[in-house]
C-alpha positions as CSV (number, residue, x, y, z in Angstrom):
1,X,-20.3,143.2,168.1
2,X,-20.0,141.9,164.6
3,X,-17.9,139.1,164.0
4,X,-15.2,139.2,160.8
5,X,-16.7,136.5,158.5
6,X,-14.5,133.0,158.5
7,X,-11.3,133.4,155.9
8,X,-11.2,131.6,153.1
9,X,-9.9,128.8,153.1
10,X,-6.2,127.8,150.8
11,X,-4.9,124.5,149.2
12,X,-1.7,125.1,147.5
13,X,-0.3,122.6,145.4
14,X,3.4,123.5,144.3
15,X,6.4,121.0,143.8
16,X,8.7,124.1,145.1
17,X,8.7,123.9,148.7
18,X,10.3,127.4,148.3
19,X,7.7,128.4,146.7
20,X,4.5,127.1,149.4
21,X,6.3,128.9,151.7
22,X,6.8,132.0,150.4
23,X,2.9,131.7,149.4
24,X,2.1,130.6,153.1
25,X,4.5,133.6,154.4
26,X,2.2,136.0,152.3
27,X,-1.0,134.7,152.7
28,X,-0.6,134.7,156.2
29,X,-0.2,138.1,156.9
30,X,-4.4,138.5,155.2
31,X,-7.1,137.8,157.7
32,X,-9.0,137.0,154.7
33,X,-7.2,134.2,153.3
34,X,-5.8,130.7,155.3
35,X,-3.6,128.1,153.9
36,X,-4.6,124.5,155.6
37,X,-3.4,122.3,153.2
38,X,-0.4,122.0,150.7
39,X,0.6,119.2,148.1
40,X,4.0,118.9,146.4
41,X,2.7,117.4,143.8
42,X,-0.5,116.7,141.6
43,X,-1.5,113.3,142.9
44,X,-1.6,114.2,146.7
45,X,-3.4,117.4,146.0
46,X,-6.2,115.7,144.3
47,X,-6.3,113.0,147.6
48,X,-6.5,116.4,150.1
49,X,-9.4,117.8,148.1
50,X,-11.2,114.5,148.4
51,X,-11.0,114.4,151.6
52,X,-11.3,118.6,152.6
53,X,-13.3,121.0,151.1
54,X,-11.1,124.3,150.2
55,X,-12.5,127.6,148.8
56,X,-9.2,128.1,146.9
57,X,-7.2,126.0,145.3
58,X,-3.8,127.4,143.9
59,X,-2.0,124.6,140.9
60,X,1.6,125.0,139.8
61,X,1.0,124.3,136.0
62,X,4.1,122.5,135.3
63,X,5.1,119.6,137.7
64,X,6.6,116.4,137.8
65,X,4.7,113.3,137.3
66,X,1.2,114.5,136.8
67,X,1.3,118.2,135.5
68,X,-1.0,121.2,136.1
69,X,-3.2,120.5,133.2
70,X,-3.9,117.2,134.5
71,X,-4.4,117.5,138.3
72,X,-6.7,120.3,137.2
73,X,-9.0,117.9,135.1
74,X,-8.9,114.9,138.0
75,X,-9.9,117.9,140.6
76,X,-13.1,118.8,137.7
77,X,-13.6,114.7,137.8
78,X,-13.8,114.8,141.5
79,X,-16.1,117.8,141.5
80,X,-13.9,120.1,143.4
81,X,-15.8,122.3,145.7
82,X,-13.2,125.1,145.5
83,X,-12.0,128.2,142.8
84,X,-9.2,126.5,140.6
85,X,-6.2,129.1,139.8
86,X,-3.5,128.4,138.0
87,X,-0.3,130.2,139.6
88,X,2.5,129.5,137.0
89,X,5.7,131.2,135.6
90,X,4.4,130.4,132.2
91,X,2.8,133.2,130.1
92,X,2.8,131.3,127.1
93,X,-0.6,131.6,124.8
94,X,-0.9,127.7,124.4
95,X,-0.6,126.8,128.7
96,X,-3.3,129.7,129.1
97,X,-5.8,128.5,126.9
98,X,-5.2,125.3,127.9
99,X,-6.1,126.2,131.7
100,X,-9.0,127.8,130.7
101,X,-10.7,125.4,128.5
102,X,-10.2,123.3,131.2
103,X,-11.9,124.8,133.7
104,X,-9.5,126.8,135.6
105,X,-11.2,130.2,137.1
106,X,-8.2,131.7,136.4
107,X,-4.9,132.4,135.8
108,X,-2.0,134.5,137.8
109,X,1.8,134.8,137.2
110,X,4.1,134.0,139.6
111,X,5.9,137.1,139.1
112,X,3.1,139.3,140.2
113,X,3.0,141.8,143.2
114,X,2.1,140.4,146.2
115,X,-0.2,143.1,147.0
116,X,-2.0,142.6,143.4
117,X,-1.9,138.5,144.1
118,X,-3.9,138.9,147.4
119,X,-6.2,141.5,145.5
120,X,-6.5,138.3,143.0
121,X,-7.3,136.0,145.4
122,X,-10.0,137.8,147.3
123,X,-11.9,138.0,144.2
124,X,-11.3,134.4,142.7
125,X,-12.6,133.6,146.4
126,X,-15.6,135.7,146.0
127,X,-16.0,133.9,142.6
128,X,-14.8,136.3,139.9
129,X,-12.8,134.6,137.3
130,X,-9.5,136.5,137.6
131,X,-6.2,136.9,134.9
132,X,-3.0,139.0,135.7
133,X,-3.6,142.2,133.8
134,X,-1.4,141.2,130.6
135,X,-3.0,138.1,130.0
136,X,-6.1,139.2,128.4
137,X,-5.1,141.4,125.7
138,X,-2.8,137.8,124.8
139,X,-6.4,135.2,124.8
140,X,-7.8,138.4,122.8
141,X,-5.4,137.8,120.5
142,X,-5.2,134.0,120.2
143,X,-8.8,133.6,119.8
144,X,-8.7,136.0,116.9
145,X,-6.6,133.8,115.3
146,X,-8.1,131.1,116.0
147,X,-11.5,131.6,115.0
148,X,-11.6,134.7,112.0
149,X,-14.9,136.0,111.5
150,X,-17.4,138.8,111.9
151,X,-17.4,140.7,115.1
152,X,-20.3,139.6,117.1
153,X,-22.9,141.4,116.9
154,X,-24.1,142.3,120.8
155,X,-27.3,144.2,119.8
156,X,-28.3,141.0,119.2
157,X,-28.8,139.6,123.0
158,X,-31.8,140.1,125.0
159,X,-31.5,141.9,128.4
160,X,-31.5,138.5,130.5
161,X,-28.3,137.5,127.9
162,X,-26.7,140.4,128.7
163,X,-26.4,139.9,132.4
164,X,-25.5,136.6,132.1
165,X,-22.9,137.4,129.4
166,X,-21.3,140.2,132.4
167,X,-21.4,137.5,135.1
168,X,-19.6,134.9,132.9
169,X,-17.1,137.5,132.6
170,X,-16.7,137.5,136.6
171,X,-16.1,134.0,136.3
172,X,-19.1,133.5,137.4
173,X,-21.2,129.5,137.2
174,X,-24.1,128.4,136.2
175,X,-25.4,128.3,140.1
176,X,-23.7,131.3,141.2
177,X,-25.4,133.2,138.3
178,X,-28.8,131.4,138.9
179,X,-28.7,132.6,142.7
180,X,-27.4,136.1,141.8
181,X,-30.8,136.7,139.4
182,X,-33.3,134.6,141.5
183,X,-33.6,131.8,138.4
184,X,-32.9,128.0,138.4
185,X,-29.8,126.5,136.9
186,X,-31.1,125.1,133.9
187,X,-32.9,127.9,133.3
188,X,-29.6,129.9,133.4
189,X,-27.9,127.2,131.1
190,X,-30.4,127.3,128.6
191,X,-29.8,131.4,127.8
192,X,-25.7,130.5,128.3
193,X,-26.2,128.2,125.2
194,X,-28.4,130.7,123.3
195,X,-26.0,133.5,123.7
196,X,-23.1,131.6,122.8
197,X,-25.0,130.7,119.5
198,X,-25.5,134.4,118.6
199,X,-21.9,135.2,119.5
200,X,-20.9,132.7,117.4
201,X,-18.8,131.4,120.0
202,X,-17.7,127.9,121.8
203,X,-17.5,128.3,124.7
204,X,-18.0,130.6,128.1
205,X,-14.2,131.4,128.3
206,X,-14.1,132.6,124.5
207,X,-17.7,134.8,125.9
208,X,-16.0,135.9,128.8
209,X,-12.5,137.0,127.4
210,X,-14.3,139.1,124.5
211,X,-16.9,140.7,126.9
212,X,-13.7,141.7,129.1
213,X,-11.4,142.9,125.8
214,X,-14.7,144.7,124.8
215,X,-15.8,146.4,127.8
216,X,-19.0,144.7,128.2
217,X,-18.0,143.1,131.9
């Protein structure tokens, strides 16, 4: 008899108590996901993920005392070993970017459906880089007007490029993409930076919003 595989695991770290519950209530009605650890706060949600490895991790984006933004770059400092989400009630452009540069793997608004946040949070735990569904055509339209210039070109990529480009897109890392095409990590880093250079572009978030906007995920 096959065994289901182990859930993934949930840290939640929310100053609404209303809120953890109502997440906890949810989540615990999917096999697939389990909450084992919650913070109210920034500070205590960076000590719980020193001391337990999570394969999710769901930030409030603004808090009390140390916000979102920067429990999200002390769990990067601390080499996190879970997905990073932002779960806010903030759609504005400046908070999202923000996130993203940052390192989040994604980016979900608290007044989703709970049936599409659960959808979300299978995939960010499988490793895709996930957005609720209005936020893209919003990054689309910030980094436009951030950065005006020619449309990249995407004739210009090689194969390999490519498929590195579509698994960026997926939220994908550098190891996940190296074990995905059977190559090594600097191997993969080296064609991320040479792709970026065609496109023109800064970074992998810029790379993977315009493959998504363009349909080239």
């Amino acid at each position: 008899m096959t065994k289901n595989p182990a859930p993934a695991t949930v840290l939640l770290i929310d100053d609404h108590p209303m809120i953890r519950t109502g997440l906890k209530q949810l989540i615990g009605m999917d096999d697939r996901l389990k909450v084992i650890g919650e913070a109210g706060n920034g500070a205590e949600g960076v000590l719980l993920a020193e001391k337990n490895d999570y394969d999710l991790i769901l930030l409030d984006l603004h808090m009390p005392g140390m916000n979102g933004l920067e429990t999200l770059e002390q769990l990067r400092a601390i080499d996190a070993r879970g997905r990073i989400v932002v779960f806010s009630v903030s759609d504005y452009e400046d908070d999202v970017v923000r996130a993203l540069k940052r390192g989040a793997d994604g980016y979900l608004l608290k007044d989703m459906e709970p049936e599409a946040l659960l959808n979300s949070l299978h995939r960010a735990a499988a490793g895709e880089m996930v957005l609720s569904e209005t936020l893209p055509p919003l990054l689309a339209a910030s980094l436009r007007q951030q950065r005006p210039k020619e449309v990249p070109d995407i004739e210009q990529l090689t194969a390999r490029e490519r498929d590195i480009l579509k698994l960026i897109a997926m939220g994908m890392s550098n190891k996940l993409i190296a074990r995905r095409l059977c190559i090594s990590e600097s191997t993969v880093k080296v064609h991320v930076k040479h792709l970026l250079k065609k496109l023109q572009m800064k970074s992998r978030v810029e790379a993977a919003v315009w493959s998504l906007q363009n349909g080239y995920s």
